[in-house]
N, C-alpha and C positions, 0 to 999 in steps of 0.2 A: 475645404479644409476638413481633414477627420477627425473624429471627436476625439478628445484627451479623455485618457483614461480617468476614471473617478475617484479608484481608489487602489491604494498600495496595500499589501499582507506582509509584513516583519514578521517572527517569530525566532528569539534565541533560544535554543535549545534549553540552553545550561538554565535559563529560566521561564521557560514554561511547564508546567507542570503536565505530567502523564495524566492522562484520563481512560480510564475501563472501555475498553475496544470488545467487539466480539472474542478474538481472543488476543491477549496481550494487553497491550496500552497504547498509545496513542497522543505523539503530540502533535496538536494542528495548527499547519499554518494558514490553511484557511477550511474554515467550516462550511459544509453544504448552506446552498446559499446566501451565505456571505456575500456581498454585490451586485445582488440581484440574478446570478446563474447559478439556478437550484442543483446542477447537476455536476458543477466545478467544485473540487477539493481537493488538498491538499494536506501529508504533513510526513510526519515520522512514526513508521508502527515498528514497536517493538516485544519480540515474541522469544519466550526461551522453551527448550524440550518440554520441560517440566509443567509449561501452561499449557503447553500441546504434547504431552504426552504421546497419541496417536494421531494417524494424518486422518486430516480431514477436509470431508468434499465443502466445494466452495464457488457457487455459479455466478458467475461473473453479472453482473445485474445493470454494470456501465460499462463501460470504456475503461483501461485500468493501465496505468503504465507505471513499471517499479524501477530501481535500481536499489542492490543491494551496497548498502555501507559496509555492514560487515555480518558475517556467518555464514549459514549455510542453509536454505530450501532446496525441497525435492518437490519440483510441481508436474504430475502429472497431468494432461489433456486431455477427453475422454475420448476413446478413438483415435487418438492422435498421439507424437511424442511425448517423451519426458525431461527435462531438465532440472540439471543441479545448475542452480544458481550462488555463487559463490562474492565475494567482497571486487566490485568492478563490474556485476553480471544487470545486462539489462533487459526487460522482458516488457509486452504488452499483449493485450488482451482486449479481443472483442467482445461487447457487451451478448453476452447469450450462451459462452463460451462456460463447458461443464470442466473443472478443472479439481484436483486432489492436491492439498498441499500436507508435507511431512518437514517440520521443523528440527532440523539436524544441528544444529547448534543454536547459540542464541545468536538473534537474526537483530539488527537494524537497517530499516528500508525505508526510503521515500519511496511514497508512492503521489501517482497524480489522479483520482477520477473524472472523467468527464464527457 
């Protein structure tokens, strides 16, 4: 028989409270390690022009996979394509991966690292 999971992560939006991210804020629904997988996280980042004024570089350091709620990113790849990511758009990223982001409007995104 395999092991049952240990623990569950909830988080509602409407009350958790944003916390100061590299840029933007940041609600989690789950914090680096939380459940003992230092490398699993999860939440809601949220970023406007105006906290990002200019794009800026951004080395993927995990595993990274987004979906945009709503707005609008511009992520450059270094050496590689570009995409506008838009409300619906989903994107992932390999850890090592040199990447440029430019915040085109204000953005909410889940994202997952891991």
């Amino acid at each position: 028989m395999s092991e049952v999971l240990s623990a569950v992560f909830h988080a509602d939006t409407a009350a958790t409270a944003p916390e100061p991210f590299e840029v933007g804020t940041v609600r989690w629904l789950r914090k680096p390690g939380q459940g003992g997988r230092e490398a699993l996280s999860a939440g809601i980042w949220e970023v406007t022009p105006e906290q990002a004024p200019e794009a800026f570089d951004l080395p993927i350091h995990q595993d990274e996979s987004i979906y945009i709620v709503s707005g609008h990113l511009r992520i450059q790849v270094q050496d590689g394509d570009t995409f506008d990511l838009t409300a619906g758009s989903m994107a992932s990223f390999t850890e090592g991966a040199m990447t440029r982001w430019q915040v085109l409007e204000p953005t909410v995104e889940f994202f997952v690292y891991s």
